[in-house]
C-alpha positions in Angstrom: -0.2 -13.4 7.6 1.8 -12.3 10.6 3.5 -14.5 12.9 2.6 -18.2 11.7 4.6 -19.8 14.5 2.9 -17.5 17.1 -0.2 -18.5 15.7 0.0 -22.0 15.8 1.1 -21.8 19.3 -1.7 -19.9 20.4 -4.1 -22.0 18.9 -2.1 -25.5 20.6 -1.4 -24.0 23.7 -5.0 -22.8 24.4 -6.1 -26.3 23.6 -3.7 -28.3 26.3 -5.1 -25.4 29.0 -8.7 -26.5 28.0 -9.6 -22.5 27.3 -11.9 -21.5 24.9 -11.7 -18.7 22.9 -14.0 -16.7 25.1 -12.4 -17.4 28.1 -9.0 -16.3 27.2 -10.3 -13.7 25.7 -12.4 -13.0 29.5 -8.8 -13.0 31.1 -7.2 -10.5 28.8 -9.7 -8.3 28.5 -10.3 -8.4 25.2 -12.9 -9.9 22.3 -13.2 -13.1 21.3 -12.9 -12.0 17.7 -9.2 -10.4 18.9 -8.0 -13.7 20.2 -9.2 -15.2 16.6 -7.5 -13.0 14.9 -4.0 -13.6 16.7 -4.8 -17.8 16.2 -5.7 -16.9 11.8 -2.3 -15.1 11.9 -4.1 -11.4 11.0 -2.9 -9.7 13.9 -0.7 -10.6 16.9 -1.0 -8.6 20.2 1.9 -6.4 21.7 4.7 -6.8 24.4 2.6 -6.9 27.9 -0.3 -9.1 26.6 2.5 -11.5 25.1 3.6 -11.5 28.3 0.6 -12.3 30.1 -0.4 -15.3 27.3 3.1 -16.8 28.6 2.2 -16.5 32.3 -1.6 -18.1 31.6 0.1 -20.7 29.7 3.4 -21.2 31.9 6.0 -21.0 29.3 8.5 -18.5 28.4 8.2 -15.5 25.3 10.5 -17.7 23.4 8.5 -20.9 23.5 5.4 -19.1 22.7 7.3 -16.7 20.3 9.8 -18.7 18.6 12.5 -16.7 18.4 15.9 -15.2 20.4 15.3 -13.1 22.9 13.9 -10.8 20.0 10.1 -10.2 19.9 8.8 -8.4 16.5 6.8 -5.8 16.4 4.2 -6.2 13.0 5.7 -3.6 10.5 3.2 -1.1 9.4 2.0 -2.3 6.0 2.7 -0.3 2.7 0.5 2.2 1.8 -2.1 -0.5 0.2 -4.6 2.1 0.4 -2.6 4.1 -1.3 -1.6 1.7 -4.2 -5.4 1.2 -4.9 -6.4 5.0 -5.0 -3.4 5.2 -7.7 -5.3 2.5 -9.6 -8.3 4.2 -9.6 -6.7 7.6 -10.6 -4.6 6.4 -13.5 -8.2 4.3 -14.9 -10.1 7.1 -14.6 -7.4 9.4 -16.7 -7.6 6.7 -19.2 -11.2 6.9 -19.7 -10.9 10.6 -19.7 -8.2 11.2 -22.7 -10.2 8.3 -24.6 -13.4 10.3 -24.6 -11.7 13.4 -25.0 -9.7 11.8 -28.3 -12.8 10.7 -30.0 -14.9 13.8 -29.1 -12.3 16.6 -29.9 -11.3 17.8 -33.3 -7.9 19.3 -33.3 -4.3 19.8 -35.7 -2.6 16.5 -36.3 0.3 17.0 -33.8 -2.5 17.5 -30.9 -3.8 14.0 -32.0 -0.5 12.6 -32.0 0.2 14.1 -29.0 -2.9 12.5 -27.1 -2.2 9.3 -28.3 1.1 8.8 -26.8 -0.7 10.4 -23.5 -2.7 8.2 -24.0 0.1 5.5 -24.3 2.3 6.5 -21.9 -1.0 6.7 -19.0 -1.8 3.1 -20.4 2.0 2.2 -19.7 1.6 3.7 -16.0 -1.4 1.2 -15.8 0.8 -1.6 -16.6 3.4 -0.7 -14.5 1.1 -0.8 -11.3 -0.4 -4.2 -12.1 0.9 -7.4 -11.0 2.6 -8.2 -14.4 4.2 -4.5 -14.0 6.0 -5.9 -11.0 8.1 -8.1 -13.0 9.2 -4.9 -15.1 9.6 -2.6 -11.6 10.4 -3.6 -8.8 10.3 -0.8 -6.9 7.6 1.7 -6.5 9.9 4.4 -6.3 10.2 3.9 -10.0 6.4 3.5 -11.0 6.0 7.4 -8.9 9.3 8.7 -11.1 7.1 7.5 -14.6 3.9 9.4 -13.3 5.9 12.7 -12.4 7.7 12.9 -15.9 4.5 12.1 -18.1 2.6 14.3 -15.3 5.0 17.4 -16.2 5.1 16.7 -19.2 1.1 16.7 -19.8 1.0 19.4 -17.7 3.5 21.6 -20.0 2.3 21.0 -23.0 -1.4 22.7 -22.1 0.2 25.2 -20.0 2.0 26.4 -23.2 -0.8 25.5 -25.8 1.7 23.1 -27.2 0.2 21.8 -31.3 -2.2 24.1 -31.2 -4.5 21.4 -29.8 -7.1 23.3 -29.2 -8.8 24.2 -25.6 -10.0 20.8 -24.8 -6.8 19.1 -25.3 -5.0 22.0 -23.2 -7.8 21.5 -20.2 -7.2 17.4 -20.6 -3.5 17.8 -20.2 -3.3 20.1 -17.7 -6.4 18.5 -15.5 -3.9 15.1 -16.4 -1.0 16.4 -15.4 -2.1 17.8 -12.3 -3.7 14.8 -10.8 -0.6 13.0 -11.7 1.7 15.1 -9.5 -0.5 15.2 -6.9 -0.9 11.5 -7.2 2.5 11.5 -6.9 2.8 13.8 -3.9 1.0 11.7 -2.2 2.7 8.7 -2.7 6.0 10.3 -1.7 4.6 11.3 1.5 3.4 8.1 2.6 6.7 6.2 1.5 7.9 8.8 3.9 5.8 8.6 6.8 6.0 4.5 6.3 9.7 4.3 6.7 10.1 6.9 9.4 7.7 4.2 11.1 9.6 1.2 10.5 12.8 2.7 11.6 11.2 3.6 15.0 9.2 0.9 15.3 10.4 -2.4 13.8 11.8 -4.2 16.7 11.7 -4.3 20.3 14.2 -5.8 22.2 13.8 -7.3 25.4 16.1 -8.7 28.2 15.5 -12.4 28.9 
């Protein structure tokens, strides 16, 4: 939750001015849902309605805020979105190379080869889970293991590596694609996110 302090105060200082929820949220212009969602923690409004909630209430941005002379901005979250979709990419690769193992015949090296695919996608799986977190800690290092077994799935059916046969070459290439563009992805957004904070994680303000 954002902003527990704020929160709480919210919630008290609403209270003592004998508001309800709907009419502080009549005065700011806003939903009744919003001003719920600032009092659960979930959200917390920006500079010029803080500073309005202090004028309703008659106290300054620090009692109601807590702080220095400093008020926070909320920090874009991580790509959660994001996090999830890689989930659901690296599952469904699973399930592909296990059907594509049991249904395809193919030289000895090709089956060895799938099953440490196979592996090494499980291994991603791990790495992305809560218990992977104690292994990695950052994600930077989770996208570095999806673009070196990407390339590498993608190379070996580029070059018809064992002699696998067509199927195994279309799984490892189909494989290796959507693992660097998986990866692409995630690069842009851990971009785009700390461009954001940079810009945008605090605001200072003169007292």
């Amino acid at each position: 939750m954002i902003e527990t302090y704020f929160a709480q105060q919210l919630k008290v200082r609403r209270s003592e001015a004998a508001l309800t929820q709907q009419e502080l949220a009549d005065k700011l212009h806003v939903s009744r849902k919003t001003i719920s969602s600032w009092e659960t923690g979930r959200n917390r409004p920006d500079i010029d309605t803080l500073k309005q909630l202090a004028a309703i209430f008659q106290i300054s941005l620090d009692d109601l805020l807590g702080n220095n002379g400093v008020v926070k901005v909320p920090v874009k979250p991580k790509a959660i979105g994001q996090h999830r979709s890689s989930v659901m990419i690296i599952n469904a690769l699973i399930l592909v190379i296990i059907v594509e193992r049991i249904t395809q015949l193919s030289t000895t090296q090709g089956l060895m080869w799938m099953n440490l695919l196979l592996l090494a996608t499980i291994g991603l799986r791990v790495l992305i889970s809560k218990r992977g977190g104690w292994i990695v800690k950052s994600q930077l290092a989770f996208i570095m293991a999806e673009m070196t077994i990407g390339f590498l799935a993608l190379i070996s059916g580029w070059l018809h590596a064992f002699h696998m046969g067509f199927g195994f070459y279309t799984t490892c290439c189909v494989v290796g694609w959507v693992m660097l563009i998986d990866v692409a992805i995630q690069l842009k957004c851990r971009v785009r996110n700390r461009s954001w904070s940079n810009d945008n994680e605090t605001v200072s303000r003169e007292k």
